[in-house]
C-alpha positions in Angstrom: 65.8 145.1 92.9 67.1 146.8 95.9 70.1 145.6 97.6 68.7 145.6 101.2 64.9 144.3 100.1 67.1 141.3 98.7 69.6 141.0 101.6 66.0 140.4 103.6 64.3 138.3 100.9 67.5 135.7 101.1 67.0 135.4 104.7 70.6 137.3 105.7 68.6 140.2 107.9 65.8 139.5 109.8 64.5 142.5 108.7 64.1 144.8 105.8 65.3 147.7 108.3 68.4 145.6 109.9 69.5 145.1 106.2 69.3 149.3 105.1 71.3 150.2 108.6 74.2 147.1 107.9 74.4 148.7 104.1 75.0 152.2 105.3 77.6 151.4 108.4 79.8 148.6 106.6 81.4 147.4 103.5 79.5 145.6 101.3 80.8 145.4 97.8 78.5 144.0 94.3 81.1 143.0 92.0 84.2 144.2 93.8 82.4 147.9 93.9 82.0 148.8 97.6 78.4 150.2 98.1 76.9 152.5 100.9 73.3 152.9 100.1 70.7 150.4 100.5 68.8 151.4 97.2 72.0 150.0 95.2 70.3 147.6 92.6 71.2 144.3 92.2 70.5 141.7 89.3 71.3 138.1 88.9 75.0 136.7 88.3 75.9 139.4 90.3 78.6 138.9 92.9 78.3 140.1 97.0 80.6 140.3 99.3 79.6 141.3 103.1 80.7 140.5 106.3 78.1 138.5 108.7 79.5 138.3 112.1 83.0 136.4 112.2 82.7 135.2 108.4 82.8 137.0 104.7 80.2 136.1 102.7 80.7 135.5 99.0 77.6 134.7 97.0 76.8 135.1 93.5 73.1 135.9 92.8 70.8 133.6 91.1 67.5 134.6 91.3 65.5 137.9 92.6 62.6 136.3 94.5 58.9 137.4 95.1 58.6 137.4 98.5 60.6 136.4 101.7 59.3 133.2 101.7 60.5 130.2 104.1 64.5 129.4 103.9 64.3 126.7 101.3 63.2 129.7 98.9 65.2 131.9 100.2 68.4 129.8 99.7 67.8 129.0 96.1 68.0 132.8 95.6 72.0 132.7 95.5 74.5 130.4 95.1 77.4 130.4 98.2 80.9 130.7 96.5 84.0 130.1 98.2 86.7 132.5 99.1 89.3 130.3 100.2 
């Protein structure tokens, strides 16, 4: 799957489009691997790291998901892992 349509599926952008522009202006990294384009593809047990405001987000991916369905779902897509 594509990084941004799963960035949007787990509920992180509020949109599909919000998600491609964050991909292409910062660093986001899958497995340590810093990636620019939004069509990088992602799989489970995979690892993401992206900055979200004032924090770095960590999470490892569990699941790709169907849809963007309500935040319950969305949550059980990844698994939060901390950095400190």
């Amino acid at each position: 799957m594509r990084l941004d349509k799963w960035l949007w599926h787990a509920r992180f952008f509020k949109s599909r489009t919000l998600a491609t522009r964050y991909i292409e202006k910062s660093r986001c990294r899958i497995d340590g691997r810093i990636v620019s384009k939004p069509h990088a593809t992602v799989a489970p047990d995979m690892v993401l790291t992206f900055a979200l405001g004032q924090r770095v987000r960590v999470v490892r991916i569990v699941a790709l998901g169907d849809r963007r369905g309500p935040a319950p779902e969305a949550r059980a897509l990844y698994d939060e892992i901390d950095s400190a």
